[in-house]
VOZALO-166471 format. One line per field, with one value per residue (C-alpha): residue number from 1; residue in one letter; x, y, z. Coordinates in Angstrom, 2 decimals. Each point is the difference from the previous one (the first is absolute). Example, Ala and Ser with C-alpha at 12.3 -4.5 7.8 and 13.67 -1.06 7.14 Angstrom:
! VOZALO-166471
n <- [1/2]
res <- [A/S]
u <- [12.30/1.37]
v <- [-4.50/3.44]
w <- [7.80/-0.66]
END
This chain:
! VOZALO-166471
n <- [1/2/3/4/5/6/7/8/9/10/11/12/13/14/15/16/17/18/19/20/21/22/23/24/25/26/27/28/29/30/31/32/33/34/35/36/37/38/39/40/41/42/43/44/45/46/47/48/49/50/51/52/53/54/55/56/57/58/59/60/61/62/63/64/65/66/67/68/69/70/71/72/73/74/75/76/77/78/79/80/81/82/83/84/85/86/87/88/89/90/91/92/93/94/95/96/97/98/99/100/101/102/103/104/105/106/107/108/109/110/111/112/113/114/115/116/117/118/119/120/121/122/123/124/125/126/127/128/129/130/131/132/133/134/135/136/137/138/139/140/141/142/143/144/145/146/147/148/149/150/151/152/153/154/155/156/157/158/159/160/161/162/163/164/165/166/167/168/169/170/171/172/173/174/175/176/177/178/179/180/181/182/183/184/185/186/187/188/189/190/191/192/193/194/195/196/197/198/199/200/201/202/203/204/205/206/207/208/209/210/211/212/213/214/215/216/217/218/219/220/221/222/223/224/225/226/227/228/229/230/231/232/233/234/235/236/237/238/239/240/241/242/243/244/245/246/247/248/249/250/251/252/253/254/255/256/257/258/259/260/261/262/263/264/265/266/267/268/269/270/271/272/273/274/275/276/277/278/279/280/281/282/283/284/285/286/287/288/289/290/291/292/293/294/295/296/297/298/299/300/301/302/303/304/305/306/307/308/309/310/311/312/313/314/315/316/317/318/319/320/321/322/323/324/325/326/327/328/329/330/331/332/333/334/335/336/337/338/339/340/341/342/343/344/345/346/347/348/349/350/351/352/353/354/355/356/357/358/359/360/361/362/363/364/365/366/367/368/369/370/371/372/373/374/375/376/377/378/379/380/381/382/383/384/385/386/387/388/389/390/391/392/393/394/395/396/397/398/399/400/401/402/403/404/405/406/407/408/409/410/411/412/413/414/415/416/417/418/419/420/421/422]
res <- [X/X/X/X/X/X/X/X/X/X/X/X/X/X/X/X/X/X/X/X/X/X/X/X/X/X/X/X/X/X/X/X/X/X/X/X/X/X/X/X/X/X/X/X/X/X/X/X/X/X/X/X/X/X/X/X/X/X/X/X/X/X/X/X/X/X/X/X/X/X/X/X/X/X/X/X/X/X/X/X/X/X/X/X/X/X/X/X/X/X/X/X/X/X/X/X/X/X/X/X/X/X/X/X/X/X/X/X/X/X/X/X/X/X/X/X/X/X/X/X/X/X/X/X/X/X/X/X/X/X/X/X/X/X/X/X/X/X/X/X/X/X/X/X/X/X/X/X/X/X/X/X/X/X/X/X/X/X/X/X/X/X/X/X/X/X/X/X/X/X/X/X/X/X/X/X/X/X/X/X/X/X/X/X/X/X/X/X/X/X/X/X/X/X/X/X/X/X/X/X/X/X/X/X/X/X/X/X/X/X/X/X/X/X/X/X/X/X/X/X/X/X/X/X/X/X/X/X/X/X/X/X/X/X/X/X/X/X/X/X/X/X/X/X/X/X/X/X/X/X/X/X/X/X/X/X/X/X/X/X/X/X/X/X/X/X/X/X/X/X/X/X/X/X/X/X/X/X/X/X/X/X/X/X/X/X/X/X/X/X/X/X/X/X/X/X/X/X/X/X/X/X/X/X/X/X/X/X/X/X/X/X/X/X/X/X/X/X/X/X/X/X/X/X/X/X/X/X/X/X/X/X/X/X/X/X/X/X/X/X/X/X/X/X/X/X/X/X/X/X/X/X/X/X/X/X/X/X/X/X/X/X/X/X/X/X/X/X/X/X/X/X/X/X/X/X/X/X/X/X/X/X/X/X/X/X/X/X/X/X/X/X/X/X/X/X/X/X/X/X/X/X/X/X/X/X/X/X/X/X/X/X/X/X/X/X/X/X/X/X/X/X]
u <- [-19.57/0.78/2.54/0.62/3.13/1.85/1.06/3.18/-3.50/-0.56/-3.67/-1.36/-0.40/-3.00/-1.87/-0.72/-3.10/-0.34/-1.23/-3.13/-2.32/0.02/-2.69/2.37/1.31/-3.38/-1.00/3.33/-1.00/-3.01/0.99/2.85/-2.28/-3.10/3.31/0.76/-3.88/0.24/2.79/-1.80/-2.92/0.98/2.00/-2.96/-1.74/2.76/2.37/3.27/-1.48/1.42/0.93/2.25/1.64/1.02/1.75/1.78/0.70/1.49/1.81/1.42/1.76/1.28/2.02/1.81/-0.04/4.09/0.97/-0.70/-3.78/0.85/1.63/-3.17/-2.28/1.50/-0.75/-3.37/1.18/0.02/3.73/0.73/-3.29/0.71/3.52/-0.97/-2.99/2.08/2.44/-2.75/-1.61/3.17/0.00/-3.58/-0.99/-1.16/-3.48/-0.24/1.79/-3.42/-1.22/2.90/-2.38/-1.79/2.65/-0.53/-3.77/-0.23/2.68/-2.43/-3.13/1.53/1.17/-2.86/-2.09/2.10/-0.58/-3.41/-0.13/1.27/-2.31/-2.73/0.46/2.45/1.35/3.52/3.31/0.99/2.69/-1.67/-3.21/0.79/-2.20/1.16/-2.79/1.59/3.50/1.48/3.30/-1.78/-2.66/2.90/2.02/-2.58/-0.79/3.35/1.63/-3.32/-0.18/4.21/-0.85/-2.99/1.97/2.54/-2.11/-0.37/3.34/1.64/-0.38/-2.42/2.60/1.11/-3.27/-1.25/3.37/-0.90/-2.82/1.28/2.81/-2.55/-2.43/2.96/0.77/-3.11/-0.62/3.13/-0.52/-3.94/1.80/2.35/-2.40/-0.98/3.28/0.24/-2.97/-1.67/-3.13/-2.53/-0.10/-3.20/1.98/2.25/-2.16/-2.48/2.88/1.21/-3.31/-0.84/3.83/-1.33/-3.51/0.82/3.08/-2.49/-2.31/2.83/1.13/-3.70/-0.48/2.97/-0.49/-3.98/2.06/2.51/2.53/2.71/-0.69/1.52/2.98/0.31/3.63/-0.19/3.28/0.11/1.74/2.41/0.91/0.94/2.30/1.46/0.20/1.52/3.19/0.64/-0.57/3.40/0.83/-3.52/1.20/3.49/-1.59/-2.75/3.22/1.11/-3.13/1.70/2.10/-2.19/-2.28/-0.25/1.54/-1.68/1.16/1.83/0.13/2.44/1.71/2.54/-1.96/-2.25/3.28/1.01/-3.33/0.05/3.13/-0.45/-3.14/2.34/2.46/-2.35/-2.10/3.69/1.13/-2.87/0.15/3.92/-0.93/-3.38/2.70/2.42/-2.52/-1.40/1.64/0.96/-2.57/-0.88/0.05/-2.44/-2.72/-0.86/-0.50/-1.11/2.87/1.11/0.14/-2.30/2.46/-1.09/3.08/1.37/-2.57/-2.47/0.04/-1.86/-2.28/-1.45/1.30/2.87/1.07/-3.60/0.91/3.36/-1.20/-2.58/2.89/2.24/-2.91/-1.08/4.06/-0.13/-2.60/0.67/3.51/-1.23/-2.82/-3.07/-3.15/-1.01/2.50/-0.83/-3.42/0.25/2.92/-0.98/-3.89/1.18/2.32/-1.98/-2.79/2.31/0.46/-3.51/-0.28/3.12/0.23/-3.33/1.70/2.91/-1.70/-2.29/2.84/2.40/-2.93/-0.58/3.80/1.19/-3.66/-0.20/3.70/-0.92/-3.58/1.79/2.50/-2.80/-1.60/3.06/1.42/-2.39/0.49/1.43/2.11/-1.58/1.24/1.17/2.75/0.80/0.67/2.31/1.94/0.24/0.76/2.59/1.70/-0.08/1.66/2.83/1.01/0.27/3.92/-1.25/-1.89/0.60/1.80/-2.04/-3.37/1.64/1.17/-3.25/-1.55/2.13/-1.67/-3.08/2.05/1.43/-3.37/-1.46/3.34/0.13/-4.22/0.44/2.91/-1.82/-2.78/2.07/1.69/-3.16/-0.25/3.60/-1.05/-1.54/-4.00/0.33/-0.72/-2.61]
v <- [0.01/-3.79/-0.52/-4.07/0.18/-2.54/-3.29/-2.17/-1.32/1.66/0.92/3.46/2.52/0.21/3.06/2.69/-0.86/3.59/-0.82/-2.19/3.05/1.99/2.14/2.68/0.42/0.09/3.17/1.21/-0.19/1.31/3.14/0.69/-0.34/2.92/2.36/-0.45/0.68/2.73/1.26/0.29/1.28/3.20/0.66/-0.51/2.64/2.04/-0.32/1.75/0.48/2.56/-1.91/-2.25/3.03/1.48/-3.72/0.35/3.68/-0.55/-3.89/1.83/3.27/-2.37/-1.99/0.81/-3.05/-1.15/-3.24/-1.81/0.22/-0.86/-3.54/-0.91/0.92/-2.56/-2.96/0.81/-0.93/-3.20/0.81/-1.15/-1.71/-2.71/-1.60/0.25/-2.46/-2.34/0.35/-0.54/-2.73/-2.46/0.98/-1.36/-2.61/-2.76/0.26/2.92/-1.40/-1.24/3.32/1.78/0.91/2.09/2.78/0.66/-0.18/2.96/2.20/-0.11/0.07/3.46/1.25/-0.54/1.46/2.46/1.10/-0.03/2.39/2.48/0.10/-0.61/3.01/2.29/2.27/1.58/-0.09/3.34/0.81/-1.01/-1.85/-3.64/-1.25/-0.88/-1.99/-2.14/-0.18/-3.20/0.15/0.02/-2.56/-2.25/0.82/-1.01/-3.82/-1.14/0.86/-1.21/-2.83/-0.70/0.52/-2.46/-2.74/0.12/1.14/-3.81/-1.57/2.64/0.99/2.41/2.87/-0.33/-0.19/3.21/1.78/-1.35/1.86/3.01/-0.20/-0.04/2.87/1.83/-0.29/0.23/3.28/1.44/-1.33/1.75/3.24/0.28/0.19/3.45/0.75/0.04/1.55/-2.73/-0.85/1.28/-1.48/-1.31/-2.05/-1.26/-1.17/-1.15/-2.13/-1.36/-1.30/-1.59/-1.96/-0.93/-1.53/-2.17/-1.04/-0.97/-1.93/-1.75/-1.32/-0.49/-2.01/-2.08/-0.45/-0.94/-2.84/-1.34/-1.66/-0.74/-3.90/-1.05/1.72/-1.64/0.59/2.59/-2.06/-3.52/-2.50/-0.80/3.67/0.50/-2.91/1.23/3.65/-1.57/-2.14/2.87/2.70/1.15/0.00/2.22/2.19/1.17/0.74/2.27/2.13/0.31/2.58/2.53/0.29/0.91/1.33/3.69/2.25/2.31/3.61/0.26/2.57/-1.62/-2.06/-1.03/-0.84/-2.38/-1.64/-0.54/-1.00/-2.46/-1.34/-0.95/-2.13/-1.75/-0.61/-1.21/-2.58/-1.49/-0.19/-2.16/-2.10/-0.67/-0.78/-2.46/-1.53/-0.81/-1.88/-2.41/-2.75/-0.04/0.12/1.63/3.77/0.47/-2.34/0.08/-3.57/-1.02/-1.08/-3.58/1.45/2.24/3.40/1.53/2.14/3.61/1.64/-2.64/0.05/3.48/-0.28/-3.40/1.94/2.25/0.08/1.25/2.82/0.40/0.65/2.15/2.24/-0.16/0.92/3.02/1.06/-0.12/2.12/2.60/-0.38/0.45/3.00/-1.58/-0.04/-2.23/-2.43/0.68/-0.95/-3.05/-1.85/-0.04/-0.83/-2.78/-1.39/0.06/-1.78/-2.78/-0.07/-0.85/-2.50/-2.10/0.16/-2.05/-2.46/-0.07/-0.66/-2.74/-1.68/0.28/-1.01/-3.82/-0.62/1.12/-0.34/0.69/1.36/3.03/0.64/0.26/2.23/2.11/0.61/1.54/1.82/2.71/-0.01/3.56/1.23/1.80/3.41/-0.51/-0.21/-3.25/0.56/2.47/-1.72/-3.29/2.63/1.29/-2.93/-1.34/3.28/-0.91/-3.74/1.19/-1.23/-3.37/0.29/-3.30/1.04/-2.67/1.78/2.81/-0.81/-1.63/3.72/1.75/-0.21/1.61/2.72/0.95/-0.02/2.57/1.90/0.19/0.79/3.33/1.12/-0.05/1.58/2.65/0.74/-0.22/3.48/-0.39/-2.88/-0.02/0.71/-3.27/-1.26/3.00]
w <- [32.37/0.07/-2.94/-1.12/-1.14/-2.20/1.23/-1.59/-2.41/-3.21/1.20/-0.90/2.48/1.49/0.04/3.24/2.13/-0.80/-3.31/1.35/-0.35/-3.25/0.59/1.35/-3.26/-1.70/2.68/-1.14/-3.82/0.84/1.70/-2.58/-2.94/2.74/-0.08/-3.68/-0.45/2.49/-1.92/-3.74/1.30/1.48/-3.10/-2.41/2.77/0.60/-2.82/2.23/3.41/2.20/2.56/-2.30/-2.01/3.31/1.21/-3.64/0.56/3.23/-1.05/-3.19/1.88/2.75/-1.61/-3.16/-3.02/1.04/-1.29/2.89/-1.25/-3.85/1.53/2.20/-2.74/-2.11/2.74/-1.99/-3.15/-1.94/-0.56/3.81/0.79/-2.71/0.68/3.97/-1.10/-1.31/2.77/2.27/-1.83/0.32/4.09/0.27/2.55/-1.33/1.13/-2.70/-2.90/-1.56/0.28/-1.01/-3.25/2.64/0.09/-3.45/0.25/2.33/-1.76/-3.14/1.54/2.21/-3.44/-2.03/2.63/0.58/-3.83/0.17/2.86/-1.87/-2.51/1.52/2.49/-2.27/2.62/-1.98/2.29/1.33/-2.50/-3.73/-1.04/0.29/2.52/3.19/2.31/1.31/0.36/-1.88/1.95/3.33/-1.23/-1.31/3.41/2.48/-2.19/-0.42/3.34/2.00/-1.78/0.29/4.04/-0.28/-1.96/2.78/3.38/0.66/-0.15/2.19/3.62/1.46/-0.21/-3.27/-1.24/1.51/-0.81/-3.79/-0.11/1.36/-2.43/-2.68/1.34/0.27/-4.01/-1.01/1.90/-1.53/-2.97/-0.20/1.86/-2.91/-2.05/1.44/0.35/-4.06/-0.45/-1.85/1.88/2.78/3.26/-0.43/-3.31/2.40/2.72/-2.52/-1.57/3.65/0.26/-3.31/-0.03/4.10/-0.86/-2.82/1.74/3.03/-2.53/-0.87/3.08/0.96/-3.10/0.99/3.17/-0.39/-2.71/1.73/-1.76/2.58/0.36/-3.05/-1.83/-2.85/-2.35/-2.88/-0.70/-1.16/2.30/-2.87/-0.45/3.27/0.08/-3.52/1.52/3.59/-2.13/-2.07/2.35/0.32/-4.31/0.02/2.65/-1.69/-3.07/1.74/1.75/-3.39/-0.93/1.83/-2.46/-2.58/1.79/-0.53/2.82/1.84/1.42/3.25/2.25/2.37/-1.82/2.19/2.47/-2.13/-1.09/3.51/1.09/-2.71/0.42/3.41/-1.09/-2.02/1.85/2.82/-2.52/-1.26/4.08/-0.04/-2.68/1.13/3.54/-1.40/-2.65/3.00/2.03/-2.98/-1.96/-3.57/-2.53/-3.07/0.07/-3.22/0.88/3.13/1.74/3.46/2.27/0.99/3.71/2.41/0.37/3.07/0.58/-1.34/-1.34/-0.23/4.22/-0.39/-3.40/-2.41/-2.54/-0.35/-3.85/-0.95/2.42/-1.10/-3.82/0.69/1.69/-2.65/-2.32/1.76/0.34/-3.53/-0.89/2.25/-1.73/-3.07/1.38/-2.23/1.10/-2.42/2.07/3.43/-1.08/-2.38/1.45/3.94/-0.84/-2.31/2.68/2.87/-2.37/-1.01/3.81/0.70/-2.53/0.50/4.25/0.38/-2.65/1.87/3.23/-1.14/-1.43/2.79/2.70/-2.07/-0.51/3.43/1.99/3.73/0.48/-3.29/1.84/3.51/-1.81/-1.71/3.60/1.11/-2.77/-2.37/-3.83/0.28/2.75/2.87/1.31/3.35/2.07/-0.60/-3.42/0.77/1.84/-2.59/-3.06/2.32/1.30/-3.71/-1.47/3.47/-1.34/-3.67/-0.22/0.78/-3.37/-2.03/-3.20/-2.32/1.34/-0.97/-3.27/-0.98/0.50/-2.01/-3.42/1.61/1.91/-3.24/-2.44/3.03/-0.09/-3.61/-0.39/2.41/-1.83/-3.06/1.92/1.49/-3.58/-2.08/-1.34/-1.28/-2.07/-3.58/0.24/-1.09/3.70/0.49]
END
C-alpha cells in the first residue's frame, strides 16, 4: 500500500489508494448484518439449539472462569472502552478529525441496536432471565477496535495495518470467549454480537469512504487559539502535571516497579529538556517565543521538537508515580493534543521568518525523533560530553527540574497527605 507521508508542509495526509473502492466494506456490512440475521433466526426457531449448548458445554468445562477472563471481558465495557476513545481521538490523522463525531455515532447506534435485539428476540442468558441476544460486550468490542484499526489502516504501512487488525480480532474474540467463560451468554449471543458491532462498523466506513472528506481539513481550533495555546504552552503544561496530584490513586500490584518505571520516564523527559535548554539561547521560560536563530544542533539535530517530547515524558513519569489512572489518561492525551495544535504553529512560523534554510531543515529532520540507530548513537554521544554542559543552560533549567522533582514527591507521598489533595 502506497503511504504519502508528511513533507516539512503542514499538508494533511493523504489517504491510502486502498480507500478508492468502498464497496468492500459495504459486502462486509452486508454479510455481518446475513450472520446477525442468521443468528436471530435460528434462535426464534430453535430457542437453545443442540448444537450450540454442546459448544457451551464443552467451552464452559474447558476452561475454568480465572481472572484472566474477568480482565478481557471488561475490554467490553464502557469502563475501558471510553477513556481509550478519547485517547484515540487525540492520535487521529488529520484526515479523520472532521469525522471524529463518527466514533461516537457507531458506539450508539451498536448499543441501541444492541438493546433492541434483546427484546425483540428475548432469549434469557444461561444463568438467570435477563436476556442475552446479543452480546453487548462483543457487539461493543468488534465497533470500536475495527473502527480504531480503520481510522489508522491508512497512515501506516502494510504490516502494521494487517497486524492492527489481528490485534483487534484477537480482543474481540477473547473478549466474546469470555463471555462464555462467565457463563453469561450463548455462543450464538456472542457471534451474533461480533457481527452486529462488524456491519455497522462497515457502514460506517462505507459511508465515509462513499463521502470523502480528506481534501479539506479545516481547524476545529481557531487560528488565534492556537497561537494563544503555542506562547503559553509550557505555563499550561505544568499545571496539567499538577493533576496527578489530586488525582485519585489507583491500586498497585507492583508497586515498585511502577515507581521505577515511572521514574525513569522522568528522568528521561528532564535529560531532555536539559540537553534542548543547552542548545538554544536565552529566552523566556513561561511563554514560549520563537528563537532569534535556527538551532539545528543537540536535540534539535534528531527531532523539530524536543520539549513537547520531553513534557509528555515527564507527564507520564508522573502518573505512573503517582499510580492514577485517572492521570495516565488525562495528562498524556492532553499533552500530546496541545502537541498537535501548537507544532503546525510553530512550523508555519519558523518556515516565513527563517524560509528556505527552516524548510531544508524540516526535510531532513522529523518533528519527533525516529527510532534508529542513529539516534542511538546522538543520545549516546550527548549523555558522553555531559561535563562540557554550560552551567548558565544549566541554571536556567533548574526551576523546572525542581517543580517535576517536587510534583512526584507529592505524588509518591499522596496517601500520607490530608484527603484534602484526594
Amino acid at each position: 500500500m502506497a503511504v504519502v507521508r508528511r513533507g516539512p508542509s503542514t499538508t494533511p495526509l493523504q489517504a491510502s489508494p486502498e480507500r478508492a473502492n468502498p464497496r468492500r466494506w459495504w459486502w462486509l456490512a452486508i454479510a455481518a448484518a446475513a450472520v446477525f440475521a442468521a443468528c436471530a433466526g435460528t434462535i426464534f426457531i430453535a430457542d437453545v439449539p443442540g448444537f450450540e449448548r454442546r459448544i457451551y458445554d464443552a467451552v464452559t468445562a474447558a476452561l475454568p472462569a480465572t481472572e484472566f477472563f474477568r480482565r478481557m471481558t471488561r475490554f467490553g465495557t464502557v469502563n475501558v472502552l471510553l477513556p481509550l476513545s478519547v485517547f484515540l481521538a487525540v492520535l487521529l490523522p488529520r484526515q479523520f478529525l472532521r469525522r471524529w463525531w463518527m466514533w461516537i455515532v457507531v458506539m450508539i447506534a451498536v448499543t441501541a441496536i444492541e438493546g433492541l435485539g434483546k427484546v425483540g428476540v428475548g432469549r434469557p442468558r444461561p444463568e438467570g432471565m435477563r436476556p442475552g441476544f446479543p452480546s453487548g460486550h462483543t457487539a461493543a468490542a468488534a465497533a470500536f477496535y475495527l473502527m480504531a484499526c480503520y481510522f489508522f489502516d491508512g497512515v501506516v504501512r502494510r504490516w502494521a495495518k494487517y497486524a492492527l487488525y489481528a490485534v483487534a480480532a484477537v480482543v474481540i474474540a477473547l473478549v466474546g470467549l469470555s463471555r462464555l467463560v462467565l457463563r453469561v451468554h450463548w455462543p450464538l449471543d456472542v457471534l451474533g454480537g461480533a457481527a452486529l458491532g462488524t456491519a455497522v462498523f462497515a457502514f460506517a466506513a462505507w459511508w465515509h469512504e462513499r463521502y470523502p472528506l480528506e481534501d479539506v481539513v479545516s481547524s476545529a481550533v481557531p487560528a488565534p487559539w492556537r497561537a494563544w495555546l503555542y506562547r503559553w504552552q509550557n505555563v499550561l503544561a505544568l499545571g496539567l502535571i499538577a493533576v496527578v496530584v489530586v488525582a485519585p490513586r489507583s491500586a498497585a500490584a507492583a508497586d515498585v516497579a511502577v515507581d521505577t518505571l515511572g521514574g525513569l520516564c522522568i528522568v528521561t523527559g528532564l535529560a531532555l529538556r536539559l540537553w534542548a535548554d543547552a542548545h538554544r539561547e536565552p529566552r523566556a521560560r513561561l511563554a514560549a517565543r520563537l528563537p532569534a536563530r535556527l538551532v539545528t544542533t543537540g536535540p534539535y539535530a534528531l527531532m523539530r521538537h524536543p520539549l513537547p517530547l520531553a513534557n509528555l515524558m515527564t507527564g507520564v513519569g508522573l502518573a505512573l508515580v503517582a499510580q492514577s489512572a485517572v492521570a495516565l489518561l488525562v495528562v498524556p492525551a492532553a499533552l500530546i493534543a496541545m502537541y498537535r495544535l501548537t507544532a503546525p504553529v510553530e512550523d508555519g512560523w519558523l518556515a516565513e521568518r527563517f524560509g528556505a534554510a527552516y524548510v531544508d531543515y524540516c526535510a531532513r529532520v522529523p518533528a519527533l525523533p525516529r527510532v534508529a540507530l542513529a539516534t542511538v548513537a546522538a543520545v549516546w554521544s550527548a549523555v558522553g560530553s555531559l561535563r562540557a554542559a554550560s552551567w548558565p543552560s544549566v541554571v536556567r533549567s533548574l526551576p523546572a527540574v525542581g517543580v517535576t522533582l517536587a510534583l512526584a514527591a507529592l505524588a509518591e507521598l499522596g496517601d500520607a497527605w490530608p484527603r484534602l489533595f484526594r
